[in-house]
C-alpha positions in Angstrom: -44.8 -33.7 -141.1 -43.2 -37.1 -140.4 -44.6 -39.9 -142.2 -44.2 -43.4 -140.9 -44.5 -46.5 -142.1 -47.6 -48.9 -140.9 -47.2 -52.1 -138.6 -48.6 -54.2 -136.3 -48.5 -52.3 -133.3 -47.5 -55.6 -131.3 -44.7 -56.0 -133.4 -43.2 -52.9 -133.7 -42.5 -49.4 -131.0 -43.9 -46.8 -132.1 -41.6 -44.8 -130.1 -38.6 -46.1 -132.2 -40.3 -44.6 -135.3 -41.3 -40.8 -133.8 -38.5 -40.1 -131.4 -40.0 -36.9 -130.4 -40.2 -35.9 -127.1 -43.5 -34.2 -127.6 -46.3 -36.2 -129.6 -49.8 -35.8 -130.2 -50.9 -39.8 -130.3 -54.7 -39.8 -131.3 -55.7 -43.1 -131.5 -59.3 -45.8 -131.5 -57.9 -48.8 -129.7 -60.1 -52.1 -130.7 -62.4 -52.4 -128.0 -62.1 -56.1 -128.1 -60.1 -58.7 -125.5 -57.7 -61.3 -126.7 -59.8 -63.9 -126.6 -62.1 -61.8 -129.6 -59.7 -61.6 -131.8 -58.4 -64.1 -134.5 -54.8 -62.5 -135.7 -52.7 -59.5 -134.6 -52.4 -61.2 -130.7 -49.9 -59.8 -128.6 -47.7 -62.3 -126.6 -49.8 -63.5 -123.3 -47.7 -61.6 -120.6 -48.9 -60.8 -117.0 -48.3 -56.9 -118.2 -49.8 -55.7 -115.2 -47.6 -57.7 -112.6 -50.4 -59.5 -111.1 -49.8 -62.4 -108.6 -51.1 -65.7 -108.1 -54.6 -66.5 -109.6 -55.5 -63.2 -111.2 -51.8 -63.3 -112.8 -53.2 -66.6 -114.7 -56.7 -65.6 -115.2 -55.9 -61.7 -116.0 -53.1 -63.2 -118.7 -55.5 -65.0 -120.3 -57.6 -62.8 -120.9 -57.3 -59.2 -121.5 -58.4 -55.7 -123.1 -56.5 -55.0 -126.2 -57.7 -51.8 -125.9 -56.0 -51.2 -122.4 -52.9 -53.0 -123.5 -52.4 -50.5 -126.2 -52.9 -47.3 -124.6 -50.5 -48.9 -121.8 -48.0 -49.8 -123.9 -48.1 -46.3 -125.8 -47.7 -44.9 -122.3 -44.6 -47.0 -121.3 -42.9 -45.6 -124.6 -43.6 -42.4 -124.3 -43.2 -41.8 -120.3 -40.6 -39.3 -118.9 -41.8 -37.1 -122.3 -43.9 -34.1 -123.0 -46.2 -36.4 -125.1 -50.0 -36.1 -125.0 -52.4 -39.4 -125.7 -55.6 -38.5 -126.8 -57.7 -42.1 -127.0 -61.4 -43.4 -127.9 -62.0 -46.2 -125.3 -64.9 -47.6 -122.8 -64.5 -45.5 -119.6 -64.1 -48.8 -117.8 -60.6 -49.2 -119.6 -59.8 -45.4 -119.1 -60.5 -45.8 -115.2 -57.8 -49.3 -115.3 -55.3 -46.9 -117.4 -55.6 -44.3 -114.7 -54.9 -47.0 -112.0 -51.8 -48.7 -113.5 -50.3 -44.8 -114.1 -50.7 -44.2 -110.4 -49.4 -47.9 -109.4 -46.2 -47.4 -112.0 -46.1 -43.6 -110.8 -45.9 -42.4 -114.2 -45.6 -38.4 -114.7 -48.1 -36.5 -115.6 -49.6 -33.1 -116.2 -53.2 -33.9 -116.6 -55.6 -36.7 -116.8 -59.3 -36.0 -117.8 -61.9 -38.0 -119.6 -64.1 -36.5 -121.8 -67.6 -38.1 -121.3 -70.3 -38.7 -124.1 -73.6 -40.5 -125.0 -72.3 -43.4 -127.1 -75.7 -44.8 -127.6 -76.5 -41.7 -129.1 -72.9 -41.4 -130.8 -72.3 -45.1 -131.4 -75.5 -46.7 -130.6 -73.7 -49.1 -128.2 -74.6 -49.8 -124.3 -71.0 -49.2 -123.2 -70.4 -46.3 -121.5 -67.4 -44.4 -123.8 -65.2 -41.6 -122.9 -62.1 -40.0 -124.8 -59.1 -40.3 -122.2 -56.6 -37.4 -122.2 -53.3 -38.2 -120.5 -50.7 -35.3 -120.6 -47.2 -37.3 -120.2 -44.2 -34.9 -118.4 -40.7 -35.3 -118.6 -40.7 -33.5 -114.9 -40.5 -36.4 -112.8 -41.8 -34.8 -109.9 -45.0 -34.9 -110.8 -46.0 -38.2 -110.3 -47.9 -37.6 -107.1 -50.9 -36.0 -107.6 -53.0 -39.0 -109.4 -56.8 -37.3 -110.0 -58.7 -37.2 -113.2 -61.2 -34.8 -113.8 -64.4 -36.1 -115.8 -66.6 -33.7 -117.9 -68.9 -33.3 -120.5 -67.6 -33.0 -124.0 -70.2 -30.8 -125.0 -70.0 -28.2 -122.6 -66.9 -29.6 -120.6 -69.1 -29.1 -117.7 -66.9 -30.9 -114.5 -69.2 -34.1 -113.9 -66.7 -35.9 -111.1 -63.5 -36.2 -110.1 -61.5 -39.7 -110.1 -58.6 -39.8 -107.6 -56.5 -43.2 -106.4 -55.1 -44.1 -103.1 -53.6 -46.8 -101.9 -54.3 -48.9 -105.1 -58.2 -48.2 -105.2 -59.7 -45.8 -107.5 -62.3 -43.3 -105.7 -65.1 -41.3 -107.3 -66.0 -37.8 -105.5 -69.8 -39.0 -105.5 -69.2 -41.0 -102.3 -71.9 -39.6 -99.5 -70.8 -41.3 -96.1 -67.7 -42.7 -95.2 -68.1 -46.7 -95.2 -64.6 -47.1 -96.7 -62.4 -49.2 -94.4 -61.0 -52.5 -94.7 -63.5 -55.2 -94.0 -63.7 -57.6 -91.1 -65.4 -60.3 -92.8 -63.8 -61.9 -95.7 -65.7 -62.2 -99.1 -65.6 -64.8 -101.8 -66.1 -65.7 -104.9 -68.2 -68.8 -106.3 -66.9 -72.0 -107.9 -65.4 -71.5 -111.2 -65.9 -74.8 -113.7 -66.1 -73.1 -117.4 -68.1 -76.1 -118.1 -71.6 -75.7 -117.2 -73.3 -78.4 -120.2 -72.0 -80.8 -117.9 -71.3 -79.4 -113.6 -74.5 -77.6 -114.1 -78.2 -79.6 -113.7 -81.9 -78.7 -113.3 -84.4 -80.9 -111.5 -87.1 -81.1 -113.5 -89.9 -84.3 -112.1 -87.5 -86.0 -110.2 -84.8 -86.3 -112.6 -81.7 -84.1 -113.2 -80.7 -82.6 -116.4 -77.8 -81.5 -118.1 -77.2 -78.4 -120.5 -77.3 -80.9 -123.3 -80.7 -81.6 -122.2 -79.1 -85.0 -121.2 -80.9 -87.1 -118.4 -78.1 -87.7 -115.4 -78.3 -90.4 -113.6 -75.8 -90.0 -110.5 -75.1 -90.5 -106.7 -76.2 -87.2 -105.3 -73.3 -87.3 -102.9 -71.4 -84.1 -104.7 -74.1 -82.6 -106.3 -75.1 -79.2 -104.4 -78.0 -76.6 -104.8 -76.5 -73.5 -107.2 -77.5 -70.2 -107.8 -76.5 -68.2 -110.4 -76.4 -64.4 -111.0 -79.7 -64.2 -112.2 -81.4 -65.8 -109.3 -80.5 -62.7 -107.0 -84.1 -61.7 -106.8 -85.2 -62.5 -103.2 -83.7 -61.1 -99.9 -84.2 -65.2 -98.7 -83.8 -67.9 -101.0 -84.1 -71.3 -99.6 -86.0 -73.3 -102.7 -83.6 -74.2 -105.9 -84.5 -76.0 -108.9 -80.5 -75.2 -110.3 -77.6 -77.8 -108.7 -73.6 -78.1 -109.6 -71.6 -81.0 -109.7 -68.5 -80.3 -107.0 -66.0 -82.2 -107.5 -63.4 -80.5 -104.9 -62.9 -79.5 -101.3 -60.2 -77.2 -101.7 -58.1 -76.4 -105.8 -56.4 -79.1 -106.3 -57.4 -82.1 -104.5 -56.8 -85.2 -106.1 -60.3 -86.1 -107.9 -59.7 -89.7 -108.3 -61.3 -90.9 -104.8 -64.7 -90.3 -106.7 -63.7 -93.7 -108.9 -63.9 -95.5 -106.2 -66.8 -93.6 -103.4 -69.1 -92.6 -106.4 -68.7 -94.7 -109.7 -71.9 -93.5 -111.7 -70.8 -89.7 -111.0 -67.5 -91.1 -111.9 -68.3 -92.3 -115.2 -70.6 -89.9 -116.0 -68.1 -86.7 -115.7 -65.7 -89.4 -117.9 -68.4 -89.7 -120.5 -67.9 -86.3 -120.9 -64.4 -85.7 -120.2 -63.9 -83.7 -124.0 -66.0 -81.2 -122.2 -63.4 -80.7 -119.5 -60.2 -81.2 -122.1 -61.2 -78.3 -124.1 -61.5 -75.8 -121.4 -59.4 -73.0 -122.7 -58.7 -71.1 -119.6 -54.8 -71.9 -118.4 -55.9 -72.3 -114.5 -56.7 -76.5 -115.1 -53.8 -77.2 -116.7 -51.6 -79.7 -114.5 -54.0 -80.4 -112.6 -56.3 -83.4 -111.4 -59.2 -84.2 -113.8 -62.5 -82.5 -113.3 -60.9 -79.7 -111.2 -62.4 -76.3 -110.4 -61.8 -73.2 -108.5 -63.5 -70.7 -106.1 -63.8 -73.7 -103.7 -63.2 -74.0 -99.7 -63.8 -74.7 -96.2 -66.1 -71.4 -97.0 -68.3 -73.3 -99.6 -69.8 -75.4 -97.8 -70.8 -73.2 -95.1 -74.4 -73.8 -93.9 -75.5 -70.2 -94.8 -74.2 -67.2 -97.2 -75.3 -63.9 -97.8 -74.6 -62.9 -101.0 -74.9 -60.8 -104.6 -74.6 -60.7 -108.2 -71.3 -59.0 -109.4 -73.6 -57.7 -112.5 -76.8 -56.0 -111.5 -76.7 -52.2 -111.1 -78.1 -52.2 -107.8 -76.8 -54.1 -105.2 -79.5 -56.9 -103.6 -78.0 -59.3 -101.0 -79.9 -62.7 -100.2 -79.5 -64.6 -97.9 -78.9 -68.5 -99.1 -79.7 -71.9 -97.2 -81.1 -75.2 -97.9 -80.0 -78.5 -95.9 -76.9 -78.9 -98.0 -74.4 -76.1 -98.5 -76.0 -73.9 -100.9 -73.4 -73.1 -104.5 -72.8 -70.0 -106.1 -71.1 -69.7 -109.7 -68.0 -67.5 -110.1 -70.4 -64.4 -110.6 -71.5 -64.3 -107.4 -69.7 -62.9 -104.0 -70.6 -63.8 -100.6 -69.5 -63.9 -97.1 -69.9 -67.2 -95.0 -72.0 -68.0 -91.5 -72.6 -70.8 -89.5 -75.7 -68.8 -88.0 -78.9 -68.3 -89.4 -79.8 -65.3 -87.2 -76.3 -63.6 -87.9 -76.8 -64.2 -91.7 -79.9 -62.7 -91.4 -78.8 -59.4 -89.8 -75.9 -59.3 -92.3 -78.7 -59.5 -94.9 -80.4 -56.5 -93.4 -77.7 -54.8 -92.7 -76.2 -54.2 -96.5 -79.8 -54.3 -97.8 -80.4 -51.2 -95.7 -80.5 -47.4 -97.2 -77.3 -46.5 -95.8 -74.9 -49.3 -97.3 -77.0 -49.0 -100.6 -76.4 -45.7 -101.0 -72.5 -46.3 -100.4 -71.9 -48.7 -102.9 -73.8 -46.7 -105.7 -72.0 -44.0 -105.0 -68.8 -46.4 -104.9 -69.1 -48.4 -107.7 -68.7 -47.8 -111.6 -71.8 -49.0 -112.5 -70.7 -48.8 -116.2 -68.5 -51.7 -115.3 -69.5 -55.1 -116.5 -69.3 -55.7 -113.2 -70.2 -53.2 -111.2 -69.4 -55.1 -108.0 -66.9 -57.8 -107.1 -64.5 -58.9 -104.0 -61.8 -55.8 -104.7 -64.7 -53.3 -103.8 -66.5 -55.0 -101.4 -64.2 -55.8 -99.0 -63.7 -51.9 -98.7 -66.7 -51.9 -96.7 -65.6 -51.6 -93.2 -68.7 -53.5 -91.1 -67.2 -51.2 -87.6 -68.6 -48.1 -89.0 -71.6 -49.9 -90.2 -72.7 -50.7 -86.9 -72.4 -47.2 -86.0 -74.3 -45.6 -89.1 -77.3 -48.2 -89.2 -79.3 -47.8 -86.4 -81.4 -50.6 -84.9 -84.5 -48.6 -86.2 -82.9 -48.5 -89.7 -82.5 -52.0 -90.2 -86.2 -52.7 -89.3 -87.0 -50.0 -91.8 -85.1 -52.0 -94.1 -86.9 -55.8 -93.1 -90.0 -54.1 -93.9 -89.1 -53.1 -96.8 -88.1 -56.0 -98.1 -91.6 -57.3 -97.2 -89.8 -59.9 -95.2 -92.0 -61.0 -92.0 -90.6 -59.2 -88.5 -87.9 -61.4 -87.3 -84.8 -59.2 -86.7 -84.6 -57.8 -82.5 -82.2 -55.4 -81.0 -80.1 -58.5 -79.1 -79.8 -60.4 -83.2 -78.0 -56.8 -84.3 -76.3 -56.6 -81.1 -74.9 -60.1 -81.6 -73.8 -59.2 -84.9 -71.9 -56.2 -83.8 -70.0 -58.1 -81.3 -68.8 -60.7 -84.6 -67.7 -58.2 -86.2 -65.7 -56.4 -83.5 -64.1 -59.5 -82.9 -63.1 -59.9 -86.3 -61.3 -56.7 -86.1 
């Protein structure tokens, strides 16, 4: 037996210290991000070769965990090596979809499933992730995991990856497409004591329980993940403070439009200095992102990224209606056509795709990536007229929806195509 000596695994390779070409690494990862821990950081790199926002947002902010079991991978690649690793299956699905995007080789991929609350007495879902490294290069193709029980190894699904997207065999109809409507995410301050207010008798408060006394001029209704509870939601007692039409703008022509909202986001301009996310740095005072032509569209239809099961609501009021960064949504400028959108992912058939779909063990079970898989053409043609009353009813809604409104929304979405 080879004994080596210990390290910080940032610091050191572990495949300079075993040069084996076939290596049993068992390992327990901290199931932490970067931001959790206080010493032992790795260098902030974009180690997944992200672009644009998500490289500066991802870089910030990252499982150690996943970095590890990544990084052990990299060394030990083009070997006969075999990881064997404790981690949340949400990282072991990511690991799984970087080896297919680097086209590492590989025997075998499974993940051994088990009840961590039981085991752990945790929430997280937990697997051990085998990954059987080859030093055949050829096999780099064939990019499936099998997941099973542990204590039976009973085959519970099967996780393959194409074309960048990781698939689970419990899909029941085939909705998978690329979508003709384009999905976004809500604003993203990271300083809610001070964007976000509540009307309470007239007045608006702050997070610090502060009274603010501002022009109303940029201050917009806001809904927030939890507020996802109605299929129509048209009364808010929650605003945000938009300071932006688009990332970027300049901020300072609210000095001279809207000087109380002016001094008031100055009064508190520590607030916005000590942001830690690297996205505002360089940029005008007060900025924010997740904002567009899109946000101030006069109706949305839209969900919370964190509930298991997917609700969509439909979102008005006489000024554009906010969503935080939690949120996704898809923009109309017609209340009927919103509406039917509504319906029409609220009904059995789309429900039933995206359950199937999604890893509802995420943290986020649903976000842009996965709903813009949903291709709306053969959502027409699955969701009959009949279906999509079915689903008005059940939403207790009062009968509004007609053949001609699902028609109409049909013939947007073709020509979106």
């Amino acid at each position: 037996m080879q004994i080596l000596s210990g390290g910080n695994i940032f610091d050191l390779s572990i495949h300079q210290l075993c040069k084996e070409e076939n290596v049993l690494i068992i390992g327990n990862p901290p199931w932490a991000t970067n931001s959790e821990l206080l010493y032992n950081l790795p260098e902030k790199t974009n180690f997944k070769k992200l672009r644009g926002i998500d490289a500066l947002t991802g870089s910030s902010n990252f499982d150690i965990c996943e970095y590890i079991i990544l990084r052990l991978i990299d060394e030990y690649k083009n070997t006969d090596s075999t990881l064997c690793m404790l981690c949340k299956t949400s990282v072991a699905r990511n690991v799984i979809l970087e080896i297919s995007r680097n086209e590492i080789a590989h025997k075998k991929i499974e993940m051994l499933y088990f009840d961590s609350k039981k085991v752990f007495g945790i929430s997280a879902s937990a697997c051990i992730l085998i990954v059987q490294l080859t030093s055949n290069i050829l096999l780099r193709k064939n990019f499936s995991c099998n997941v099973k029980n542990i204590e039976n190894y009973e085959l519970i699904d099967t996780i393959t990856v194409h074309n960048d997207v990781i698939k689970t065999s419990k899909v029941k109809i085939d909705l998978e497409g690329k979508c003709q409507l384009l999905w976004r995410q809500g604003v993203k301050h990271d300083c809610s004591k001070v964007m976000e207010l509540e009307l309470k008798n007239g007045e608006f408060i702050n997070k610090n329980n502060e009274k603010v006394f501002i022009e109303d001029t940029l201050v917009f209704p806001l809904v927030n993940s939890s507020h996802f509870k109605k299929p129509v939601i048209f009364e808010f007692s929650k605003y945000v403070i938009i300071t932006q039409n688009k990332p970027g703008q300049d901020t300072s022509y609210i000095k001279k439009k809207l000087p109380y909202t002016w001094k008031y986001l100055n009064d508190h301009i520590d607030n916005f200095n000590n942001r830690k996310s690297i996205i505002y740095k360089n940029l005008p005072p007060f900025s924010m992102f997740g904002i567009g032509d899109y946000s101030f569209s006069k109706y949305k239809v839209g969900l919370s990224g964190f509930y298991k099961k997917p609700l969509f609501s439909l979102l008005y009021s006489e000024k554009p209606v906010m969503t935080d960064d939690t949120a996704y949504f898809l923009s109309f400028d017609n209340y009927d056509t919103a509406y039917c959108m509504m319906l029409l992912l609220n009904s059995a058939t789309i429900q039933d795709f995206l359950l199937s779909t999604a890893f509802l063990d995420n943290k986020r079970p649903y976000t842009v990536k996965l709903l813009s898989r949903i291709d709306f053409r053969k959502c027409v043609c699955e969701v009959s007229y009949d279906e999509i009353q079915q689903t008005e009813s059940k939403l207790q809604l009062k009968k509004y929806i007609t053949m001609e409104k699902y028609i109409e929304l049909a013939r947007l979405i073709n020509s979106n195509c």
